[in-house]
N, C-alpha and C positions, 0 to 999 in steps of 0.2 A: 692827912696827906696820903693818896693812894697811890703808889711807884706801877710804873710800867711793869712788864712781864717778861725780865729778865734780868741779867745777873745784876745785881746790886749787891755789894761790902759794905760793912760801916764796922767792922770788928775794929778793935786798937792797934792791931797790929798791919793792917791794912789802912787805917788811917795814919800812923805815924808813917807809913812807908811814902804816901801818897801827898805828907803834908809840906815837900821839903822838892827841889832836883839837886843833881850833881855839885852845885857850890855849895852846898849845906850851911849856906847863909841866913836865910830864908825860910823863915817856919811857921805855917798855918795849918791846922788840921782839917778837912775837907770835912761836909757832913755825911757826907758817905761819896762812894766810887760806882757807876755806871761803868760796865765793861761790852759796849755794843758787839756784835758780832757782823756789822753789815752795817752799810747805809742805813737801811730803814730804820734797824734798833737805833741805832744815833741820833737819828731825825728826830726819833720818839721822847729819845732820853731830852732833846733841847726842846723841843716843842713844851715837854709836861715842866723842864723849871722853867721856859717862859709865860706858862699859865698860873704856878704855881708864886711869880717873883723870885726863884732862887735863882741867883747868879753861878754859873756853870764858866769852868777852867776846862778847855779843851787838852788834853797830854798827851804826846805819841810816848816814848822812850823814856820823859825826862831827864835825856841829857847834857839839856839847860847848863847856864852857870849865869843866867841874867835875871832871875823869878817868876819866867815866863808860862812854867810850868806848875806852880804854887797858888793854891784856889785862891781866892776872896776869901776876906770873915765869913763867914756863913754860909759859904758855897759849896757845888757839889763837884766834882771832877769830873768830866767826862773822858774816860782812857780810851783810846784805838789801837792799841796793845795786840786784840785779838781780830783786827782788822787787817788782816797780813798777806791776803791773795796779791798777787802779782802775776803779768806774761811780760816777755821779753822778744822784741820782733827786732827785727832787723832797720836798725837807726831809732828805733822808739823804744819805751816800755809803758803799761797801765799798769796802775797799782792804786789798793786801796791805804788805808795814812798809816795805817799803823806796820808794814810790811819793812822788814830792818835792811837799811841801805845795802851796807855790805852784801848783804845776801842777790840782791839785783845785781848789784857790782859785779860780784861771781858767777853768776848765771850771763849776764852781759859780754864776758872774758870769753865766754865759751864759744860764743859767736862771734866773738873778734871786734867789739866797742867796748867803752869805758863808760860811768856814768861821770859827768864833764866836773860837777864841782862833789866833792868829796871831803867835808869836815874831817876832823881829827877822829869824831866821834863813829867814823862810817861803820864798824861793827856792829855797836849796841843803839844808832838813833834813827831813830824811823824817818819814811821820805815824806811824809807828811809834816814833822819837827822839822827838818832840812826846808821844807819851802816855809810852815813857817817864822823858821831865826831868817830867810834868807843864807842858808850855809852856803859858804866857798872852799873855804880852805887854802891847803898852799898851793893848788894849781889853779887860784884864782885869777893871777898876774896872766894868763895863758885862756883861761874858758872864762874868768866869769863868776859868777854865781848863780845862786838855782831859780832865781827869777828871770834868766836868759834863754833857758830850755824846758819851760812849761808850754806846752802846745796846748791843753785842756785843764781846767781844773773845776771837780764838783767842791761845792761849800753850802754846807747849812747852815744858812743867817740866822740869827739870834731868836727868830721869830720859828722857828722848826721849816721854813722855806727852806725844799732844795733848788740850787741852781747852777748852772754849769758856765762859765767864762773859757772865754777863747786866751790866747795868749798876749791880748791889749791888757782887757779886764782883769785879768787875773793875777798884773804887776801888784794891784793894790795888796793883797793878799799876802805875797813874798815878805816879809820879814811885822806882819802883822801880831805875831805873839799869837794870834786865837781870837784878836781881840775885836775882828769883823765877822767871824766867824769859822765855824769847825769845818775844817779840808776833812773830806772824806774819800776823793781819788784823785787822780792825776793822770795825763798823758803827758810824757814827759821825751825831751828827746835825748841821745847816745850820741857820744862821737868814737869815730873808729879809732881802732889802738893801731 
């Protein structure tokens, strides 16, 4: 099996960390860890285990507590971890999946919106993991959840196809687990504070 041309882990300490999220219910050891650093690395990392048959777990944060984030027997993880760019415009933000809520949140403030649904996790879980649990939170009874303010979404299909969904299309996705496929950006919308 020859791996793409980038970061790839398979140490034990990297797999134990990778084989579990947040409810430490759930434990499978990945066969190793892809850590794309863009779109493209991503496409590549899903393209080479759909040519290869290995089943790939897409992960932003994993701060899961449902095993969403927990490979397959035999699977590889695909992390978006270091997929972190983000901009913040005035009623919108883009961001690549693995870019940690909070962090948008805060830069958001500064221009005088909020990001509308806000999991408990907003700190440590990426906006990527947030569209896909479908996160709400407790100002959900009020905004919503994060399938309400997707205005664009990129996603690499299973097959390394990328493709980009308007805010019809891209309902399907919202609280998908990964399991249609790896979000790799978003245009998302703000609401003023």
């Amino acid at each position: 099996m020859r791996l793409p041309k980038f970061e790839f882990k398979k140490t034990q300490n990297v797999l134990e960390v990778y084989s579990e999220d947040a409810s430490r219910w759930y434990k499978v050891k990945p066969l190793g860890v892809f850590f794309p650093k863009n779109t493209e690395e991503a496409q590549k990392c899903v393209e080479f285990c759909y040519k290869e048959g290995i089943p790939i777990t897409p992960r932003g944060g994993g701060s899961g507590l449902t095993g969403g984030a927990v490979p397959e027997n035999g699977g590889i993880i695909v992390s978006t971890e270091k997929m972190k760019n983000f901009i913040v415009e005035e009623g919108f933000f883009i961001s690549e999946a693995g870019a940690i809520s909070g962090e948008i949140e805060r830069k958001a403030n500064k221009i005088g919106y909020t990001l509308p649904a806000q999991p408990s996790s907003l700190n440590f879980s990426t906006i990527g993991g947030n569209i896909a649990t479908d996160a709400a939170g407790l100002r959900s009874v009020k905004y919503g959840s994060a399938r309400d303010y997707i205005i664009e979404l990129e996603v690499i299909l299973p097959n390394g196809e990328i493709k980009t969904f308007g805010p019809q299309e891209a309902q399907i996705f919202a609280g998908s687990e990964g399991t249609l496929g790896l979000i790799a950006k978003v245009k998302m919308q703000l609401v003023k504070t």
